[in-house]
N, C-alpha and C positions, 0 to 999 in steps of 0.2 A: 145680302148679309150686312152687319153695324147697320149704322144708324138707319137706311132707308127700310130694314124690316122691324123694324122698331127697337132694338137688341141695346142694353144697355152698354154704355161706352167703353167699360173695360173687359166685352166678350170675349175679347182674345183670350185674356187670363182668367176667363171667369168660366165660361164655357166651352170654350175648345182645348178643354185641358187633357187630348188623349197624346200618342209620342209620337211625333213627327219623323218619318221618316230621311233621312241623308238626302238633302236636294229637295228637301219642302219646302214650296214660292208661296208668297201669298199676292194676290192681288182684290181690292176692293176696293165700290166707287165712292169714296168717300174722298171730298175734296182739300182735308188736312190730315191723311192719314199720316204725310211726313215731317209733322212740325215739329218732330224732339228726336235726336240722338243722344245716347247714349242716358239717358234719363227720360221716365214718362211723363210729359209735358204736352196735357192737349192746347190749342186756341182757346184763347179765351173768347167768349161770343159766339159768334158762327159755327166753330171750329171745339167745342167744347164736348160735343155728344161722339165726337168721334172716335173712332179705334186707330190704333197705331200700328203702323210696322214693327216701328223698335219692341213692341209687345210680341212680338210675333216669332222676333229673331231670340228676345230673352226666353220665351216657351220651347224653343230649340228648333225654328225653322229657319232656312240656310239663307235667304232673300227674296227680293222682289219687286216691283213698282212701286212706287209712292207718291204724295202730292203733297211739297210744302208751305203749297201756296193755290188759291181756287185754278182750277185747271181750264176755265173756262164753257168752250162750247163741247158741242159732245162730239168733234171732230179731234181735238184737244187727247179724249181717254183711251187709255189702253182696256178694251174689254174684253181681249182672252182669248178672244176665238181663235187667232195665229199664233199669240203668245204660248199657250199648251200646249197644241198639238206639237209646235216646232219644237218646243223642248221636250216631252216625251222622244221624238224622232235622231233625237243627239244632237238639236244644234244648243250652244252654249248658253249662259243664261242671260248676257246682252244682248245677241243676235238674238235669240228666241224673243224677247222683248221689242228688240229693233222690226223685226219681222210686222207687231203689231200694232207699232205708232206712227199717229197718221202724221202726225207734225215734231221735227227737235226743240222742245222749248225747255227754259227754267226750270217748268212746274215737274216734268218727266225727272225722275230721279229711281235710279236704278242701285239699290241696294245688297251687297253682296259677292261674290267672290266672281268676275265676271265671265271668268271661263270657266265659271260650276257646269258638268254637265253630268246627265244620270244615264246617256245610252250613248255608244260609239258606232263612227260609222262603218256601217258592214263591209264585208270584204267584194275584193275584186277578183272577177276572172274573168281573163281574156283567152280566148279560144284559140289553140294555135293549129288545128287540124278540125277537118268536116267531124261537124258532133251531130247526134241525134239525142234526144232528150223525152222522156215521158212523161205522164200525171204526176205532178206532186206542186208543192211551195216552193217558192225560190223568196229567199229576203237578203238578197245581195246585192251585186252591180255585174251583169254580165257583159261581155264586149264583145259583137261577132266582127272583126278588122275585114276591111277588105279583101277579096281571093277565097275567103271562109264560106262555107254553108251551115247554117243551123238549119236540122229539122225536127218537125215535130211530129210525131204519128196521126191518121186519122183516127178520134175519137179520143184524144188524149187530151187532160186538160191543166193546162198551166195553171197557177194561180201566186202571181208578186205581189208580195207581202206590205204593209206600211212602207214607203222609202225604199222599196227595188226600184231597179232600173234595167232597162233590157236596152242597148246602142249598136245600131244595127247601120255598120256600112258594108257588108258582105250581102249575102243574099240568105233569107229566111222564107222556108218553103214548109208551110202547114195545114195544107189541104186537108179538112174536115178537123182539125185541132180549134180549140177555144182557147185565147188565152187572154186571163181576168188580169187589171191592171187595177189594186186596189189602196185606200186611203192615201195620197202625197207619192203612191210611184207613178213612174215614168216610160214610155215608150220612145225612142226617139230614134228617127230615117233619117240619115244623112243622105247626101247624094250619089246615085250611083247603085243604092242599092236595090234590089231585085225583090220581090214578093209574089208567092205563090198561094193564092186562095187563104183560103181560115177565119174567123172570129175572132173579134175584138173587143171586148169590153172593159169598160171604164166607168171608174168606183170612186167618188165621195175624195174630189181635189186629185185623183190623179190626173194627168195630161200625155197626152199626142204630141209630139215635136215633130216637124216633118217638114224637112229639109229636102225632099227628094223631087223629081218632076208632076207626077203623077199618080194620084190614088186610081190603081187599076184591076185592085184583086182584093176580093175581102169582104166583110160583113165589121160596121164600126159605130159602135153604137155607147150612148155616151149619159154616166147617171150622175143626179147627185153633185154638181158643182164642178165638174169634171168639164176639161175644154181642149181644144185642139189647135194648136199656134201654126203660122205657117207664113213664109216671107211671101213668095208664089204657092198657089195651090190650083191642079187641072184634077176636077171629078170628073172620071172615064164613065164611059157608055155603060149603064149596068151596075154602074153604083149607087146603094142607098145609105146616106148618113144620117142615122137618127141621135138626136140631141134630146134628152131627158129631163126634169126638174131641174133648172138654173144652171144649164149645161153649156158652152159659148163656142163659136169655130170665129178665130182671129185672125185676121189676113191683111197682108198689103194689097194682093191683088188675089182676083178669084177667076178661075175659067171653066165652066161646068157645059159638058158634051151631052149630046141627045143621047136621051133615054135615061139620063140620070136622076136621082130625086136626091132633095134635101128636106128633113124632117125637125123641125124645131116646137118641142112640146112642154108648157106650162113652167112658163118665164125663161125660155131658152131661146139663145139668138146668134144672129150672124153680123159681126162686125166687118167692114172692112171699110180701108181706107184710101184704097188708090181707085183698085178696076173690077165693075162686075160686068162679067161676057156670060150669059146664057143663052144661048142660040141651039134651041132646039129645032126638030121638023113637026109639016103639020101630023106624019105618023107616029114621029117616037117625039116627045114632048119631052121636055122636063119639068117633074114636080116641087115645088116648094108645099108642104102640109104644115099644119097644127092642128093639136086634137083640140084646141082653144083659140081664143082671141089674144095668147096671149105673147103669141108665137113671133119674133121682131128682127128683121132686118135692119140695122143702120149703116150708113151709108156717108161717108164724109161729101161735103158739099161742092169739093173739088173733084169727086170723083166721074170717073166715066163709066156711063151703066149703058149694056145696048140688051134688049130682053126679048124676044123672039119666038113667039109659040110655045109661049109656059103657061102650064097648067097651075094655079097660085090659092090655095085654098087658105083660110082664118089665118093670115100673113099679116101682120101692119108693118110699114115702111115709114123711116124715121130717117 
């Protein structure tokens, strides 16, 4: 949009004359869109073809990025991708901004009311007595505490909503239950807690937090920019982690037991930084797969790697 699709300089008032709803942002890459408050006043020279925020806010939008001076390289711009979604999700209209700039400089100029926000964060419940739960949506914050059990039926299926969250230091027992983890929500094992079989799936930025010893029960499988953090992580015998489109498992250290597989497919990878232990047998092996070449392991340079009877297919190591 302005000037880089050819749009004459005052499209803001000229063509996007429809009504702005309460908490309409603008942002565009235009490297003086902030050269005038409180009057329309482009750059003269370089800065001449451009549109402005202050046009933007006088059409009756609430704020947003701007640039009142060239913003330089293109590590410099804020281009949206974190800035949106966060604000859609309730965070404020700084923080959703802050979320999406790679650097704090001059040129970054946050226009408008900074704690505008258009959606609140959803409520909390914490379980004080063993619950069982069934098919439906949850788009809250659930908390199973300690001494708690949550269960989920077989064949029942969860699905958290944009920004749920499910915090599990109790034990969570859902033998043949699915539960979908989708857009910026969250799963997260502290330690100590218990799991009983189930599915897992992870959607488009949500994440795995998992604090606990051991992955040892389960099916966890990961789409869509979706990744799985982890200080220590042990993958038990019988586990298979499949990683999807630009999908990541992030660790300090890793220890994966025979017969387990690790799946990393089409730009999807496995960081870690301290320790990789794969020490399979020559019967039960562990796998590492890609359905590509595209499939990557990295490895910090101080780390300790011992590999032992792994089966290693379309893998690159970095």
């Amino acid at each position: 949009m302005g000037r880089h699709a050819g749009m004459q300089p005052s499209y803001i008032q000229n063509s996007l004359t429809f009504q702005y709803a309460p908490g309409a942002v603008c942002n565009t890459f235009e490297s003086y869109n902030g050269n005038s408050f409180g009057e329309i006043k482009r750059r003269a020279g370089s800065g001449e073809d451009h549109g402005l925020l202050t046009e933007f806010i006088k059409m009756g939008g609430t704020g947003g990025i701007c640039y009142p001076w060239e913003p330089g390289y293109n590590n410099n711009i804020v281009y949206g991708e974190y800035f949106f979604p966060a604000y859609a999700l309730g965070y404020n209209l700084v923080d959703a901004i802050y979320q999406d700039m790679p650097n704090i400089l001059f040129q970054n100029v946050v226009v408008g009311d900074p704690l505008t926000r258009i959606a609140y964060p959803r409520s909390t419940i914490t379980l004080t007595q063993d619950s069982t739960i069934t098919s439906g949506d949850f788009s809250g914050r659930l908390i199973v505490p300690e001494g708690i059990t949550l269960r989920v039926g077989a064949g029942d299926t969860i699905n958290f909503k944009r920004n749920a969250s499910l915090i599990v230091n109790g034990s969570l027992i859902i033998p043949g239950a699915v539960l979908n983890f989708n857009g910026y929500s969250n799963l997260t094992y502290n330690s100590g807690t218990q799991i009983t079989a189930g599915t897992f799936n992870f959607y488009g930025y949500s994440s795995l937090s998992y604090n606990n010893d051991q992955i040892t029960d389960g099916s966890f499988n990961f789409y869509n920019n979706s990744y799985l953090t982890a200080k220590e992580l042990n993958v038990g015998s019988g586990e298979h982690l499949i990683f999807n489109t630009k999908t990541s498992l992030n660790t300090e250290s890793l220890t994966i037991s025979a017969g387990a597989a690790l799946t990393f497919n089409d730009e999807s990878n496995l960081n870690i930084k301290n320790i990789l232990q794969a020490v399979g047998t020559e019967v039960n092996k562990i796998r590492f797969n890609s359905n590509s070449s595209l499939g990557l392991i990295k490895i910090d340079s101080a780390s300790h790697v011992e590999l032992n009877h792994n089966n290693i297919s379309n893998i690159n190591f970095e």
